[in-house]
PDB file with one MODEL, atoms N, CA, C and O in Angstrom:
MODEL        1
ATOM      1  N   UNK A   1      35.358 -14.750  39.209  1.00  0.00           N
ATOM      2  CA  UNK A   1      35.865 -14.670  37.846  1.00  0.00           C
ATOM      3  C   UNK A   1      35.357 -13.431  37.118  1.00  0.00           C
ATOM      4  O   UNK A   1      36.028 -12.835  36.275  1.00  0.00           O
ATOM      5  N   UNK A   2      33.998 -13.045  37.539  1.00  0.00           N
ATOM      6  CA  UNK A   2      33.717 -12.094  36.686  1.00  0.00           C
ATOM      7  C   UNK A   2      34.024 -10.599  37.212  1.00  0.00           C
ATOM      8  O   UNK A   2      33.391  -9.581  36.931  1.00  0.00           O
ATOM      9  N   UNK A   3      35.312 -10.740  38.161  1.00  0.00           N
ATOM     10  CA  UNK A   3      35.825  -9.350  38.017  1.00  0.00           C
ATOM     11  C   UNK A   3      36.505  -9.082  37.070  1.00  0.00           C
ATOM     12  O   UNK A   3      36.786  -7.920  36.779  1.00  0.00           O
ATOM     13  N   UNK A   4      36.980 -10.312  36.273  1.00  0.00           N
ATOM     14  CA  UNK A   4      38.499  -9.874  35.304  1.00  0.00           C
ATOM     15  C   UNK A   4      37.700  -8.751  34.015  1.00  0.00           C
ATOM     16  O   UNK A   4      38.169  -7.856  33.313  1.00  0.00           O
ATOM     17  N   UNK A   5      36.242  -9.363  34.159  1.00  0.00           N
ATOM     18  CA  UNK A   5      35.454  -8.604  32.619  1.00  0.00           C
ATOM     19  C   UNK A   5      34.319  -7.571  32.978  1.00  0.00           C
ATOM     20  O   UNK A   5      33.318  -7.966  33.576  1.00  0.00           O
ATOM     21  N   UNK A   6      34.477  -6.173  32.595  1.00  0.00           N
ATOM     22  CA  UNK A   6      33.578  -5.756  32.697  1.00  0.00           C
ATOM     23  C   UNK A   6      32.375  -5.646  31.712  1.00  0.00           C
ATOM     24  O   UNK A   6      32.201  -5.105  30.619  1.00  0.00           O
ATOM     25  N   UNK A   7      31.509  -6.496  32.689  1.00  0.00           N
ATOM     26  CA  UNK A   7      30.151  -7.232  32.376  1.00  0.00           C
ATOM     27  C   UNK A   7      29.377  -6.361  32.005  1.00  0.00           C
ATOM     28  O   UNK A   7      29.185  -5.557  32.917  1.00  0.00           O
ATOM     29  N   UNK A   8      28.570  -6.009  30.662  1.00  0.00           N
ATOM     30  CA  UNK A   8      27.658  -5.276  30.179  1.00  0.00           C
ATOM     31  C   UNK A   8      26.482  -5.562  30.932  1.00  0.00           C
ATOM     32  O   UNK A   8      25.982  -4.894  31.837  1.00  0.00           O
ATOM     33  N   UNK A   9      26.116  -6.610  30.456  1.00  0.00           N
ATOM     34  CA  UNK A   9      24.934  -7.208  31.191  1.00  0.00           C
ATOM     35  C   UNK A   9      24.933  -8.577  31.513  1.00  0.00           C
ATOM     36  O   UNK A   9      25.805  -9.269  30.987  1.00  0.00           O
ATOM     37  N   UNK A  10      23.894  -9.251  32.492  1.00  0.00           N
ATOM     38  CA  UNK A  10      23.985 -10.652  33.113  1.00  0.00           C
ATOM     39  C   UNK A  10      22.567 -11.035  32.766  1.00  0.00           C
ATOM     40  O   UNK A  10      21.541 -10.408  33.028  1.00  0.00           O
ATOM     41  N   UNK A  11      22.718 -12.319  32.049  1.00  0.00           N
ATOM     42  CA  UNK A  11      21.313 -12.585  31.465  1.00  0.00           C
ATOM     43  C   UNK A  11      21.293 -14.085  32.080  1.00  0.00           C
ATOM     44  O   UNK A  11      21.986 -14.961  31.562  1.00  0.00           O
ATOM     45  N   UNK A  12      20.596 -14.305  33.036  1.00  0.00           N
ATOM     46  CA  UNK A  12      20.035 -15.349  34.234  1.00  0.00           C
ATOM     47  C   UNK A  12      19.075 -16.349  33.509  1.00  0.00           C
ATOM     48  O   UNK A  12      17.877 -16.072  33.443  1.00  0.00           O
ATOM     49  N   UNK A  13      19.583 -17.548  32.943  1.00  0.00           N
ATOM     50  CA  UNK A  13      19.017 -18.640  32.694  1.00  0.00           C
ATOM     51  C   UNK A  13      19.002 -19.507  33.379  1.00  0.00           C
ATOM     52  O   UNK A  13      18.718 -20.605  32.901  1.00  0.00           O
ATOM     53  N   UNK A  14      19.423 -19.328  35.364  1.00  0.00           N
ATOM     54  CA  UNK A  14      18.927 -21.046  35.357  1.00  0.00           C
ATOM     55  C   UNK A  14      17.256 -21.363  35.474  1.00  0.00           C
ATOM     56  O   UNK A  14      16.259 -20.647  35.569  1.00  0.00           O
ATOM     57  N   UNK A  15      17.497 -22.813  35.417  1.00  0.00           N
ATOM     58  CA  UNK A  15      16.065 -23.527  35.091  1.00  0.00           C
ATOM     59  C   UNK A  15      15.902 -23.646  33.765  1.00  0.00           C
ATOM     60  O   UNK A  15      14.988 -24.413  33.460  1.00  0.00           O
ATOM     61  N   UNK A  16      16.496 -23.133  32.846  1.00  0.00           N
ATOM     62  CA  UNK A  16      16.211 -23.243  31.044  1.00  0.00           C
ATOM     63  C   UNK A  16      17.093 -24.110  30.688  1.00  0.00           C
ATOM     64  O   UNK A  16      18.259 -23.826  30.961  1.00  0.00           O
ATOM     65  N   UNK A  17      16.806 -25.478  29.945  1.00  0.00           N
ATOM     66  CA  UNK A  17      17.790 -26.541  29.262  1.00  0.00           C
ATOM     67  C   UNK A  17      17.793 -25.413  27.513  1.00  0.00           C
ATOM     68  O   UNK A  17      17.419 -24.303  27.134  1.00  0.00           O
ATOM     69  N   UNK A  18      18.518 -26.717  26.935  1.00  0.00           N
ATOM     70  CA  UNK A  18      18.733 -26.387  25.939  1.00  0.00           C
ATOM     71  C   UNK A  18      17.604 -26.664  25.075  1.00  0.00           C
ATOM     72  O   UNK A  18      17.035 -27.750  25.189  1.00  0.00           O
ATOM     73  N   UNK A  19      17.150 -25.678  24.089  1.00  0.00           N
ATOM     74  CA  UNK A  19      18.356 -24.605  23.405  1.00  0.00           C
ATOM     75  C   UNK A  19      17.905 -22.919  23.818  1.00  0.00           C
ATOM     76  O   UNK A  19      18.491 -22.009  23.231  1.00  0.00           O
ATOM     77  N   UNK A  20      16.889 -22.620  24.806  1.00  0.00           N
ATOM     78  CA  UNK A  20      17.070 -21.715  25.688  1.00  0.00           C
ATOM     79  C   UNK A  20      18.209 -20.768  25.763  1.00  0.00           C
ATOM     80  O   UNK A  20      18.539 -19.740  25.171  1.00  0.00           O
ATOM     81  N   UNK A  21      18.821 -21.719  26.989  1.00  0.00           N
ATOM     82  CA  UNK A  21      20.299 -20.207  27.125  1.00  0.00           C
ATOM     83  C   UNK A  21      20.881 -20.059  25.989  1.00  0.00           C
ATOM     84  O   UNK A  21      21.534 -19.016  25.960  1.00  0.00           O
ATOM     85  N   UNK A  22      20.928 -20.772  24.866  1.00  0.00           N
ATOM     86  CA  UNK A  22      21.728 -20.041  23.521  1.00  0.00           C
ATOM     87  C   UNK A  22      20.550 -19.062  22.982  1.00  0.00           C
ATOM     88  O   UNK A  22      20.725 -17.864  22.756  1.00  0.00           O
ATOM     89  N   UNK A  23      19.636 -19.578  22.853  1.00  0.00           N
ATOM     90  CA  UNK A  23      18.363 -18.792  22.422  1.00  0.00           C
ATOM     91  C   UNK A  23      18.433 -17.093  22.726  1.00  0.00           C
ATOM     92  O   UNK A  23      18.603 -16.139  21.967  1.00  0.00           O
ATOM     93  N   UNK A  24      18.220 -17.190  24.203  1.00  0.00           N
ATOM     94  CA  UNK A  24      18.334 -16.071  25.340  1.00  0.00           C
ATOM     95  C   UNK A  24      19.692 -15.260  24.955  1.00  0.00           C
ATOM     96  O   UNK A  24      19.700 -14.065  24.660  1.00  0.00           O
ATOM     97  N   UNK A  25      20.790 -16.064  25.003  1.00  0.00           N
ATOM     98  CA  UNK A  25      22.167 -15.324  25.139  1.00  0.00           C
ATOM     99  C   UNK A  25      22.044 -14.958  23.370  1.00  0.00           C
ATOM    100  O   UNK A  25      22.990 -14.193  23.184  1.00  0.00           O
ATOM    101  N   UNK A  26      21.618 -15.075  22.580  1.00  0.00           N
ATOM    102  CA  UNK A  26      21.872 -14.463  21.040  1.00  0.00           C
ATOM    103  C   UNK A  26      20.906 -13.031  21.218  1.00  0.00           C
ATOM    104  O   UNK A  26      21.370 -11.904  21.049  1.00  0.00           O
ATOM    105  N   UNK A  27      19.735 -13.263  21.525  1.00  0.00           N
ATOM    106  CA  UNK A  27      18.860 -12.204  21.753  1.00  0.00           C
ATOM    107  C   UNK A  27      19.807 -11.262  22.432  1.00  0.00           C
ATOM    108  O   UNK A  27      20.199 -10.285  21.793  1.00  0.00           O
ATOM    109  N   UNK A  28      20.291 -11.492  23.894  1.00  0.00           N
ATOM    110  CA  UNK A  28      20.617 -10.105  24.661  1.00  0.00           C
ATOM    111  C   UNK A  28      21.681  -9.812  23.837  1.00  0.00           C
ATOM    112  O   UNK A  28      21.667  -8.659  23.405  1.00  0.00           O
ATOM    113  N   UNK A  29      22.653 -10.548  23.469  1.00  0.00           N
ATOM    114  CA  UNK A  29      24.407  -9.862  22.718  1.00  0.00           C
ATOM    115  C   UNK A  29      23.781  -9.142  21.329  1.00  0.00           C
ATOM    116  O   UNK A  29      24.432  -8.353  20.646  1.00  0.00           O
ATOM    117  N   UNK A  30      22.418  -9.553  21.041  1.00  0.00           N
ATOM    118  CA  UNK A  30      22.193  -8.432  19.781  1.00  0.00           C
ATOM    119  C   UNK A  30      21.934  -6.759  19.980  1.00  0.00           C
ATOM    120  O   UNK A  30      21.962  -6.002  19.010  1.00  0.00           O
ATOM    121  N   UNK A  31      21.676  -6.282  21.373  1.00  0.00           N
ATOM    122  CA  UNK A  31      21.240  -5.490  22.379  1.00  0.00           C
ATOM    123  C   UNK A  31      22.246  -5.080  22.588  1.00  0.00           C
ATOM    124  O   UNK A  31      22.212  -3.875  22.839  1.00  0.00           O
ATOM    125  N   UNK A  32      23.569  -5.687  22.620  1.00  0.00           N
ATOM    126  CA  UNK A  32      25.214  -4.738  23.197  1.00  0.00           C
ATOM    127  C   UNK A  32      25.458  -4.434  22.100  1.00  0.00           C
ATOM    128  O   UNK A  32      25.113  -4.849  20.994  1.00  0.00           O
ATOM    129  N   UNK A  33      26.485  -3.184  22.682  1.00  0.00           N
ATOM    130  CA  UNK A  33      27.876  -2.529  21.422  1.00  0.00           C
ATOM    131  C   UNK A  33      28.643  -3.987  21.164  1.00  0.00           C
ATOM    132  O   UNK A  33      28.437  -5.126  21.585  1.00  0.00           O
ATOM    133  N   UNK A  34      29.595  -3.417  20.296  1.00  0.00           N
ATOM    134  CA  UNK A  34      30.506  -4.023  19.936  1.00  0.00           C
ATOM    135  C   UNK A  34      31.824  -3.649  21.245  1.00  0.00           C
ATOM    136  O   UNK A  34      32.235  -2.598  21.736  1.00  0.00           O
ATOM    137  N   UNK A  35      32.150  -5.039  21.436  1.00  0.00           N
ATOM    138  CA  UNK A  35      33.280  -4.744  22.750  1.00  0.00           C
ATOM    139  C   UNK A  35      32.477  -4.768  24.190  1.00  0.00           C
ATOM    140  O   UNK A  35      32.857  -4.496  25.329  1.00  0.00           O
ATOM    141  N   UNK A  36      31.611  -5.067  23.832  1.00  0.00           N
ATOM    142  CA  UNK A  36      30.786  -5.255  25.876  1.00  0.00           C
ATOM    143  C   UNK A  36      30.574  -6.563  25.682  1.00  0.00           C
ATOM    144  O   UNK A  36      30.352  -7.141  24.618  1.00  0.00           O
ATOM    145  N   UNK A  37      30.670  -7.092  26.993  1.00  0.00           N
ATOM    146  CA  UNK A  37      30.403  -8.460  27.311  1.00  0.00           C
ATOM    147  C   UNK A  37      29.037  -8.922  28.274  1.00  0.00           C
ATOM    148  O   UNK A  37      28.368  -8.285  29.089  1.00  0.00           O
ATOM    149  N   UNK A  38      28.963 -10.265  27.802  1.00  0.00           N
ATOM    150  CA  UNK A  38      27.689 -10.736  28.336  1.00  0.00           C
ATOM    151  C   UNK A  38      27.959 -11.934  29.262  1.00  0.00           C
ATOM    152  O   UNK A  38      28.826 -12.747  28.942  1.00  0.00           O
ATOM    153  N   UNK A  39      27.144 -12.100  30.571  1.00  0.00           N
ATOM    154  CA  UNK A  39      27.912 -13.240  30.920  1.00  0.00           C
ATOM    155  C   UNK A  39      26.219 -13.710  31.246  1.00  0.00           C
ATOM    156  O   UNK A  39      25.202 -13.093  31.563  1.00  0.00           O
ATOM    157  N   UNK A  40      26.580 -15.212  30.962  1.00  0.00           N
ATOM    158  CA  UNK A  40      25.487 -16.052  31.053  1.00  0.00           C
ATOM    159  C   UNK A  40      25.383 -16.575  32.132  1.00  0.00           C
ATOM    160  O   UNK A  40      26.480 -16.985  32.512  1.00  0.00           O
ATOM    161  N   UNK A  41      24.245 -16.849  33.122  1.00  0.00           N
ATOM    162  CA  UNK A  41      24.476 -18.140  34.488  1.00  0.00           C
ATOM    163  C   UNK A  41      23.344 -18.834  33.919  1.00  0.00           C
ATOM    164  O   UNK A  41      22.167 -18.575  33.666  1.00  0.00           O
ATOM    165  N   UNK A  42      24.211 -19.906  33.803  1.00  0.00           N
ATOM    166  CA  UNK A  42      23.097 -21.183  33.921  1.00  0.00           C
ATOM    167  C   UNK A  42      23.248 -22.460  34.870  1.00  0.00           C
ATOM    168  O   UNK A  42      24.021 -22.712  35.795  1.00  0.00           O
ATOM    169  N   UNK A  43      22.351 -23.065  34.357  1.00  0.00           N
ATOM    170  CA  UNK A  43      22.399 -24.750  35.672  1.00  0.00           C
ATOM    171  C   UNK A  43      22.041 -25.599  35.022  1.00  0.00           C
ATOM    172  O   UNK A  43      21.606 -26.551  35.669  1.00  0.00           O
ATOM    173  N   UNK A  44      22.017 -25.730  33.696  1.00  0.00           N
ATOM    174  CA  UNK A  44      22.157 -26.995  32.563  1.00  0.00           C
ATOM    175  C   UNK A  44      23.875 -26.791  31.947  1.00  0.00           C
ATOM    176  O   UNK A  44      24.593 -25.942  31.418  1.00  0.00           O
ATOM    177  N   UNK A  45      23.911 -28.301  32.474  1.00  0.00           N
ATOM    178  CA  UNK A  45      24.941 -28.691  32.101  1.00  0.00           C
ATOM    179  C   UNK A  45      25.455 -28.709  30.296  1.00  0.00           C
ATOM    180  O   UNK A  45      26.560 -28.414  29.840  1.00  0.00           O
ATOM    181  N   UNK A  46      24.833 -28.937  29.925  1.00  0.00           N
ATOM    182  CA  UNK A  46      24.490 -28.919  28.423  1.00  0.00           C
ATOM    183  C   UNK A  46      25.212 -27.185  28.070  1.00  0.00           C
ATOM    184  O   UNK A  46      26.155 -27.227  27.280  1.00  0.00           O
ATOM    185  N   UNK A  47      24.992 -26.359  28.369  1.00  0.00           N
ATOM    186  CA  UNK A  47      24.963 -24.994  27.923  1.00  0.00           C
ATOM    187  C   UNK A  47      26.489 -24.916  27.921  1.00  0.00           C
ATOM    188  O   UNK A  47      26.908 -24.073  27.127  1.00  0.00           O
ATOM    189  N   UNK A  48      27.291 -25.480  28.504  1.00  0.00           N
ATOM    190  CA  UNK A  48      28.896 -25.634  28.153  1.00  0.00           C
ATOM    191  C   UNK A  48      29.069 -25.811  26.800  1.00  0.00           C
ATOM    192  O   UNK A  48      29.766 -24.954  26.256  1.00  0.00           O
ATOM    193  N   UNK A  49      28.564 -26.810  26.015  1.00  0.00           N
ATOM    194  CA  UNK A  49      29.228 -27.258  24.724  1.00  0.00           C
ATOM    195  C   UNK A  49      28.170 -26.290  23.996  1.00  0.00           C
ATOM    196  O   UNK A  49      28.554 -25.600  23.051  1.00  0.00           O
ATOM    197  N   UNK A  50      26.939 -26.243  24.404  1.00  0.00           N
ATOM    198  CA  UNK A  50      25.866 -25.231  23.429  1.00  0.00           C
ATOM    199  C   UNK A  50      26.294 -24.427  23.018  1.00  0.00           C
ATOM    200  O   UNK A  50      26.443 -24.204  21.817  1.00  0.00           O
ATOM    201  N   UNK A  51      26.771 -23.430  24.390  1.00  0.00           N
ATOM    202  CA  UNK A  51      26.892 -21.859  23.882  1.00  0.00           C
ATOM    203  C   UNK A  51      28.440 -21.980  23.250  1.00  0.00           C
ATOM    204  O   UNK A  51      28.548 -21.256  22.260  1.00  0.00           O
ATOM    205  N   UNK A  52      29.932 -22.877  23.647  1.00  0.00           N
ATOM    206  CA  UNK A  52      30.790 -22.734  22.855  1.00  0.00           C
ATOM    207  C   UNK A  52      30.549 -22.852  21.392  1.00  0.00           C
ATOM    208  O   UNK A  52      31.118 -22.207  20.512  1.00  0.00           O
ATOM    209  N   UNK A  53      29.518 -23.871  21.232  1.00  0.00           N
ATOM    210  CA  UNK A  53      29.223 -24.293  19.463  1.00  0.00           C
ATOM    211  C   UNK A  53      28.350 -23.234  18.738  1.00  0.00           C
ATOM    212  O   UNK A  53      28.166 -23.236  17.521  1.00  0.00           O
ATOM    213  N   UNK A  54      27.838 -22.341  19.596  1.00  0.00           N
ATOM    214  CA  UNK A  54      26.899 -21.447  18.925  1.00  0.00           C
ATOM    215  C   UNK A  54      28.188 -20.074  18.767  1.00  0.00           C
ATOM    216  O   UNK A  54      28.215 -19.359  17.766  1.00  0.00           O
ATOM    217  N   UNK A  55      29.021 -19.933  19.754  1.00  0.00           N
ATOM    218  CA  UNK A  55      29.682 -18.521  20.348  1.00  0.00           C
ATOM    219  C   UNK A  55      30.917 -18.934  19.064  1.00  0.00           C
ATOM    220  O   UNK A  55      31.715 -18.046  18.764  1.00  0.00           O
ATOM    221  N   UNK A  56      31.001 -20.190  18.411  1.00  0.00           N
ATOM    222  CA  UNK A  56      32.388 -20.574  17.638  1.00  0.00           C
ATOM    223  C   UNK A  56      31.417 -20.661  15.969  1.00  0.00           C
ATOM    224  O   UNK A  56      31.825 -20.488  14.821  1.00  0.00           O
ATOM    225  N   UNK A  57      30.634 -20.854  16.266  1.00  0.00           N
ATOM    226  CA  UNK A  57      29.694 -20.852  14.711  1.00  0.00           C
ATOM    227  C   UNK A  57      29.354 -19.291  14.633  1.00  0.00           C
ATOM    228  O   UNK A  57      29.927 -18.732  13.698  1.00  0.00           O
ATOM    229  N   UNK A  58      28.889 -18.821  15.083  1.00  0.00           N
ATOM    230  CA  UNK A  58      29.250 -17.398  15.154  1.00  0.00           C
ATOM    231  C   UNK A  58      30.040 -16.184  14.620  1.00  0.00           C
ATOM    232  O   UNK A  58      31.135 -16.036  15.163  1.00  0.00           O
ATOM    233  N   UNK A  59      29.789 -15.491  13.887  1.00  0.00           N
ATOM    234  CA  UNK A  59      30.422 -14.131  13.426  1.00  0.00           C
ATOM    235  C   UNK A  59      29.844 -13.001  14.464  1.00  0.00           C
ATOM    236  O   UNK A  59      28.655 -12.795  14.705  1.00  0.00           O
ATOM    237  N   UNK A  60      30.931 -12.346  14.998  1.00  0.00           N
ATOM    238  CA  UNK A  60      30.592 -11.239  15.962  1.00  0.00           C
ATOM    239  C   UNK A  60      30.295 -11.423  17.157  1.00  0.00           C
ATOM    240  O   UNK A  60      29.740 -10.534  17.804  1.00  0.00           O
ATOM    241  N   UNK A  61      30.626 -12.694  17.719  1.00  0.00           N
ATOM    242  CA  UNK A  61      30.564 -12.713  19.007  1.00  0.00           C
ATOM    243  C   UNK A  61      31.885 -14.010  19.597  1.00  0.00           C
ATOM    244  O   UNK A  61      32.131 -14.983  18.884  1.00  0.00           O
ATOM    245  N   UNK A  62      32.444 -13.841  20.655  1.00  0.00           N
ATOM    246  CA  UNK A  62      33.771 -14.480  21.106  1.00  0.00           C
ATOM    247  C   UNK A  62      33.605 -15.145  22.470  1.00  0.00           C
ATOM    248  O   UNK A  62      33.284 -14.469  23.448  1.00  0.00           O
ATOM    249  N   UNK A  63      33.820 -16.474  22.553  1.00  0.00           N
ATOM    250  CA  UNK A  63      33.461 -17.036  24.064  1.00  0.00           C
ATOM    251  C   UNK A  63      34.560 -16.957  24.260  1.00  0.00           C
ATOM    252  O   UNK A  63      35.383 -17.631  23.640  1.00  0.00           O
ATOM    253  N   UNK A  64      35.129 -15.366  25.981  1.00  0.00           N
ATOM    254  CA  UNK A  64      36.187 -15.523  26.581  1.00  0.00           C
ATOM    255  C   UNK A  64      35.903 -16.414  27.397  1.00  0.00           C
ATOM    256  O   UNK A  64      36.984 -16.246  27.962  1.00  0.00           O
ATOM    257  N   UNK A  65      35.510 -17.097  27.899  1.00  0.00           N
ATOM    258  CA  UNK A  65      35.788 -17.900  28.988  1.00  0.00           C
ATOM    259  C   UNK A  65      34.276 -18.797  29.956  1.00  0.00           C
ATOM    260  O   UNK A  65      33.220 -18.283  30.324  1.00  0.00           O
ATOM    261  N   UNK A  66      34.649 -19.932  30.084  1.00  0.00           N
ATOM    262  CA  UNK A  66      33.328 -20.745  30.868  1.00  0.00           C
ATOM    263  C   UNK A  66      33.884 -21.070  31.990  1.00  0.00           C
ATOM    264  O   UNK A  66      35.073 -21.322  32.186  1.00  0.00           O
ATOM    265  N   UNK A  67      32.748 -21.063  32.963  1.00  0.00           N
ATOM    266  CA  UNK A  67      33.409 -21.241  34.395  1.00  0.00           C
ATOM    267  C   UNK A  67      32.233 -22.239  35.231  1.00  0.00           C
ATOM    268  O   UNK A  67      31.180 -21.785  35.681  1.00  0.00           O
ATOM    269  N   UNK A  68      32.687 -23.782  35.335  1.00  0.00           N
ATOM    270  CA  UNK A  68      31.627 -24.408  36.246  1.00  0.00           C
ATOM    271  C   UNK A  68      31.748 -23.901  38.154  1.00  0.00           C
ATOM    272  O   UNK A  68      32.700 -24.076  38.914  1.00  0.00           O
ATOM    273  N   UNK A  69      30.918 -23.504  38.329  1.00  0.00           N
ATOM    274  CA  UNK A  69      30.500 -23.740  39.926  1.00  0.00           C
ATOM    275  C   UNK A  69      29.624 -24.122  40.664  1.00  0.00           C
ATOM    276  O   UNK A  69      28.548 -23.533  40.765  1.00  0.00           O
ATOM    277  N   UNK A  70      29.980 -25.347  41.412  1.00  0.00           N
ATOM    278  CA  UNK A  70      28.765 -26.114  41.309  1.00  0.00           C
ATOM    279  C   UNK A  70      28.403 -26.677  40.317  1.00  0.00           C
ATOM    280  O   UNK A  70      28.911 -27.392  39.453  1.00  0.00           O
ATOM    281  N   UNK A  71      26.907 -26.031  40.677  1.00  0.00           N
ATOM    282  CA  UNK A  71      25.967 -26.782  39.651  1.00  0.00           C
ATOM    283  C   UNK A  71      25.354 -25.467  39.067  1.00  0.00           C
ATOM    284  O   UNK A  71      24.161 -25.442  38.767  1.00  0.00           O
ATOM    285  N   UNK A  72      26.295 -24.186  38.874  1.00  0.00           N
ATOM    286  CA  UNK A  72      26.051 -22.717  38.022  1.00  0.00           C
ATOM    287  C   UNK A  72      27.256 -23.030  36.806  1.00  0.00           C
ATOM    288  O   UNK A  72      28.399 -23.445  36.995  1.00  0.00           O
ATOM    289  N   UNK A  73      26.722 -22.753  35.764  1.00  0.00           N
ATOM    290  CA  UNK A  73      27.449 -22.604  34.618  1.00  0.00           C
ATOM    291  C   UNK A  73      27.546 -21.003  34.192  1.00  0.00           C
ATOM    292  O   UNK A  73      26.655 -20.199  33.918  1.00  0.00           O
ATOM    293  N   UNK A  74      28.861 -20.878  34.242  1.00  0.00           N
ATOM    294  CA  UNK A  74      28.928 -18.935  33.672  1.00  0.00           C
ATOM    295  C   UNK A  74      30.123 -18.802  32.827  1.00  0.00           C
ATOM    296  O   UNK A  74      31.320 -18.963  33.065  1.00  0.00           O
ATOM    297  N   UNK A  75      29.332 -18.392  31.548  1.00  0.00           N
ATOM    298  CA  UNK A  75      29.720 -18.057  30.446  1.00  0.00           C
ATOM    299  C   UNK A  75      29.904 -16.701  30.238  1.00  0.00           C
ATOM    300  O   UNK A  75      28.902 -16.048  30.530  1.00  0.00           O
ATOM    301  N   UNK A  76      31.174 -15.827  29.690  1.00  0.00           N
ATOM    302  CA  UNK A  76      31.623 -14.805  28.902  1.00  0.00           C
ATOM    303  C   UNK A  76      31.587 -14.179  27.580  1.00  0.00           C
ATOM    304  O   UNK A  76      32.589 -13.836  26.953  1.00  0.00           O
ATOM    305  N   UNK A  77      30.535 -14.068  27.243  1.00  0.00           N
ATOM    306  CA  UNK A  77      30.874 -13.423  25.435  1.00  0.00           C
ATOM    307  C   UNK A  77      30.763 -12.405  25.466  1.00  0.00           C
ATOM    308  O   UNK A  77      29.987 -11.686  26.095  1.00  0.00           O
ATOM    309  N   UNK A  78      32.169 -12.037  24.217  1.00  0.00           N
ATOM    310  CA  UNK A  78      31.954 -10.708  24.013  1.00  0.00           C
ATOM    311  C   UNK A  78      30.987 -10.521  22.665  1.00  0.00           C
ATOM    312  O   UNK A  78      30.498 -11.519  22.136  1.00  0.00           O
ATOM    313  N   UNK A  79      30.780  -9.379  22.220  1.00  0.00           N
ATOM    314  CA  UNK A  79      30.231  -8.811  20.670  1.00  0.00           C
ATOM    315  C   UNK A  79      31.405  -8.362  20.194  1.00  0.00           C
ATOM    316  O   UNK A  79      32.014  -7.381  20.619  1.00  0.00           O
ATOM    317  N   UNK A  80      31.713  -9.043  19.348  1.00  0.00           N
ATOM    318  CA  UNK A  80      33.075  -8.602  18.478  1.00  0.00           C
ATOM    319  C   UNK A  80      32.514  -7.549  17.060  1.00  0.00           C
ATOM    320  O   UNK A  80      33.419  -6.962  16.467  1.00  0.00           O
ATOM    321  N   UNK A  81      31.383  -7.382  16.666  1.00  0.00           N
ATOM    322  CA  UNK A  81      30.804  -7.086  15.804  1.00  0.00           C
ATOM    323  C   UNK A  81      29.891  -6.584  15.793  1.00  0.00           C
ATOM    324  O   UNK A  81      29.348  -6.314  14.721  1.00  0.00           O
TER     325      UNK A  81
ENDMDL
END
């Protein structure tokens, strides 16, 4: 999946529950331009609804897309802002 986006950077949370990978993923997307994307891997299940509710509460950042595999969760945001 993550050929469709070219990935700024990959910020590797598994082993971190929540609220970690949202934690982690706000820190690095403050670090990108506007228009680069971040993709998250995680292995808490939880980080599906987290990071959509954090990426949708949010000004300046856009969840393109979540992808379960397995038991890896990988998330897309861009920095819109």
């Amino acid at each position: 999946m993550s050929s469709e986006y070219q990935i700024a950077e990959t910020l590797d949370v598994k082993g971190a529950s929540c609220p970690m990978p949202v934690v982690q993923a706000k820190s690095a997307i403050d670090d990108l331009a506007e228009g680069e994307i971040l993709e998250v891997v995680a292995t808490d299940s939880g980080s599906m609804s987290d990071l959509d509710g954090w990426a949708t509460g949010t000004d300046g950042v856009e969840l393109l897309e979540q992808v379960e595999d397995g038991d890896v969760y990988k998330h897309y945001v861009e920095k819109t802002a």
